[in-house]
C-alpha positions, 0 to 999 in steps of 0.5 A, spaced: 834 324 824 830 319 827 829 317 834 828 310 832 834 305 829 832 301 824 837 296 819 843 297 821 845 296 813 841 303 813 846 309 815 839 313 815 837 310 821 843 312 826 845 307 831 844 300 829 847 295 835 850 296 841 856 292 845 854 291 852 855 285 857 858 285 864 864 290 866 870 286 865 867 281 860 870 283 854 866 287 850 873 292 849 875 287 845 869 285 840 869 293 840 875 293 837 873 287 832 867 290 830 871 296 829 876 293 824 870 292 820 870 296 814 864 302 814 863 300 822 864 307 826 864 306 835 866 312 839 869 310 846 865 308 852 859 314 852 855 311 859 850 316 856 844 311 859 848 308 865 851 316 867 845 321 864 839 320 862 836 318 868 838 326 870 835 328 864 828 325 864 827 327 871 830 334 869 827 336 862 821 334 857 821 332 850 822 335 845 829 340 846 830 346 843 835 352 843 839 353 850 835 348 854 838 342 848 845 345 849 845 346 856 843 338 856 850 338 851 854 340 855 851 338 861 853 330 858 860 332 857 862 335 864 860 328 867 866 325 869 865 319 865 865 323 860 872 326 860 876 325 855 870 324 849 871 330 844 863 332 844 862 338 839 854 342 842 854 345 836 855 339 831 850 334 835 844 341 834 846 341 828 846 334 826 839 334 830 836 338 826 836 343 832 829 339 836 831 333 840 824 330 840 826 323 845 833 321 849 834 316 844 835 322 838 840 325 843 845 319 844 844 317 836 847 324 834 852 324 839 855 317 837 854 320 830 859 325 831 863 322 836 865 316 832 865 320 825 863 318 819 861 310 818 856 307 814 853 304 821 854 306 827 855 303 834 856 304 841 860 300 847 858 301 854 857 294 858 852 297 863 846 298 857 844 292 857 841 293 863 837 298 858 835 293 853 828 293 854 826 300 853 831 301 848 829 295 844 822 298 844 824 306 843 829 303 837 825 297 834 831 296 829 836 297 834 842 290 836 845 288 841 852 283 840 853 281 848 858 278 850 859 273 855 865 271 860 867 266 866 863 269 872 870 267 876 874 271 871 869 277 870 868 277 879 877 278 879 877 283 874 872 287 877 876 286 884 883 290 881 879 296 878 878 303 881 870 302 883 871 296 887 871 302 893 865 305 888 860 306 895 854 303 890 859 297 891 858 294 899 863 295 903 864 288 904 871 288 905 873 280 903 867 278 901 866 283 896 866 278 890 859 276 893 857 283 890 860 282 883 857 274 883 851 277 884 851 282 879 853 277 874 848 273 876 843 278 875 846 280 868 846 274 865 838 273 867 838 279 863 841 275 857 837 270 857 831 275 856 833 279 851 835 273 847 828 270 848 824 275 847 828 280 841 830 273 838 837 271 834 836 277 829 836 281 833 841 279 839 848 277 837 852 273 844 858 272 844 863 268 848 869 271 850 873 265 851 871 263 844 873 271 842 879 270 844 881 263 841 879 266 834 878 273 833 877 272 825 871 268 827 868 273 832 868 279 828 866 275 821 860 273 825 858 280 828 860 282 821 854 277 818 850 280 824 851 286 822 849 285 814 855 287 812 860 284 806 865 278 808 870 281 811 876 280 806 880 285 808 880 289 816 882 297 818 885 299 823 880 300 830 881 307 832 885 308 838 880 314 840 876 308 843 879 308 849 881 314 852 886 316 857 885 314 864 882 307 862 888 304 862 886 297 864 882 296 856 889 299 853 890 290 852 884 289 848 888 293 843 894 289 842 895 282 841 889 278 843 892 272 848 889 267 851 893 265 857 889 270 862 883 264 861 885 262 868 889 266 871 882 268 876 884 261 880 890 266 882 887 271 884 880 269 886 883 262 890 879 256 891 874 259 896 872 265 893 872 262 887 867 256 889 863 261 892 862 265 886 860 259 881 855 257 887 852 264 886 852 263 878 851 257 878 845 257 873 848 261 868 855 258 868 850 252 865 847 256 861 852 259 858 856 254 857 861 254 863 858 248 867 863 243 867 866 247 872 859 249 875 856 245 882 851 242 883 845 245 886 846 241 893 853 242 892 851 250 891 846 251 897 852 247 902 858 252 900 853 259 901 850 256 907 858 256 909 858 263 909 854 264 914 847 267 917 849 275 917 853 274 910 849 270 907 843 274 909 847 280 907 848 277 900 841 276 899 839 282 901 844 285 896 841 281 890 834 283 892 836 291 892 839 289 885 834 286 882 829 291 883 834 296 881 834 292 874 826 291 874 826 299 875 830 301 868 826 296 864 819 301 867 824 306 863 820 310 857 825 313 853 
């Protein structure tokens, strides 16, 4: 096995794309959609970059071999967000040939073995796109499908799931939304440089809006992306790749609607909903979203309403962000 993907046509070279996007933005259910594509092979959500492998750069050398390299196995599937994953050590050494010669080859024979057997394999966990410099460079065949979603829409999620109190969240109370805009805002800066510097044949966005008007669209699209035939006929997505304690993906599963398009305006209320295009206000343009997206002056008004100690705050917050972002892509792999 080789610790760089190639074609995603070529089962040789392992892992051929990733799913990433904003938590909350739809990338279960281009996941499943590309599942149901005959020959594609996903496991369930890995964070193998996000959760793991700072821990194992700082902790270990390359290449792995004999017990440090199971241990390093077995260390990834204790993590808690791993629960759940079926990671077989004996089978990952086995499939590495016994010498793990680079990250990527430990997280290559992992999704192998986790998703079975595929003609290509691909791996969903939103927060890699953060990693898409250095995983671009270690994997040169490696494609990225990204899926985007309305900021207000993917900020109201985010405000109904377990990590809104994760403590690598500010603890802003009522203004927390400040906090998922940003990284929003962040994220899709990410975007757009992933997708002028890898170019069209290796960066596949995605709409969620457009995913879910026409699902049979979007999966003949990441199909094309993919290399694979025109799909005439579509499998059956495993249920496996959602595990049991992520019942908040389990709807991605089922009929795909789209009456939830709006259904941020409830929950976000004008206020915060205001605030949160006044943040994201340039990628909504950018992506497509700018019917609803302020003007530059009328941005600048709404978040001066937030006052000098939030609005120092919020900047604060985005410049922490940024440099944490501008650190992963330093990342050798």
């Amino acid at each position: 096995m080789t610790s760089a993907a190639g074609s995603p046509g070529d089962s040789r070279y392992g892992v051929g794309f990733l799913v990433v996007g904003s938590p909350r933005s739809g990338t279960t259910l281009v996941q499943r959609l590309a599942c149901e594509i005959p020959g594609v092979g996903m496991p369930a959500e890995t964070h193998f970059f996000s959760q793991f492998v700072t821990g194992l750069l700082e902790r270990r050398s390359f290449p792995l071999e004999g017990p440090a390299l199971t241990e390093e196995i077995g260390r990834f599937g204790s993590l808690d967000s791993a629960r759940g994953l079926a990671v077989d050590a004996t089978g990952v050494v086995k499939a590495l040939g016994g010498v793990c010669r680079s990250p990527f080859d430990l997280f290559d024979a992992l999704v192998r073995q986790l998703a079975g057997p595929a003609e290509i394999w691909g791996e969903k966990t939103p927060e890699h796109l953060l990693w898409w410099r250095p995983l671009s460079q270690c994997a040169p065949g490696l494609r990225f499908v990204v899926v985007v979603r309305d900021p207000r829409a993917v900020v109201a999620s985010n405000l109904g799931m377990p990590w809104r109190d994760d403590g690598r969240i500010p603890a802003w109370g009522e203004n927390v939304h400040l906090a998922f805009a940003e990284m929003w805002a962040c994220v899709q800066d990410q975007v757009r440089l992933m997708e002028s510097e890898l170019g069209g044949d290796r960066v596949l966005r995605l709409r969620y809006e457009d995913v879910a008007t026409d699902p049979d669209g979007a999966r003949g699209r990441i199909a094309r992306f993919l290399g694979r035939p025109p799909v005439t006929e579509t499998v059956a997505a495993p249920e496996g790749i959602v595990l049991p304690w992520e019942p908040w993906k389990s709807a991605a599963l089922g009929p795909v609607v789209t009456e939830n398009f709006d259904a941020w305006r409830r929950s976000l209320g004008d206020r915060r909903a205001h605030e949160v295009a006044a943040v994201c206000r340039g990628g909504m343009t950018r992506y497509g979203y700018g019917d609803d997206a302020p003007s530059a002056l009328r941005a600048k008004v709404t978040l001066a309403r937030l006052g000098p100690r939030q609005l120092a705050r919020t900047l604060r917050y985005r410049r922490a962000y940024r440099g944490y972002v501008t650190a992963i892509a330093g990342r050798r792999l």
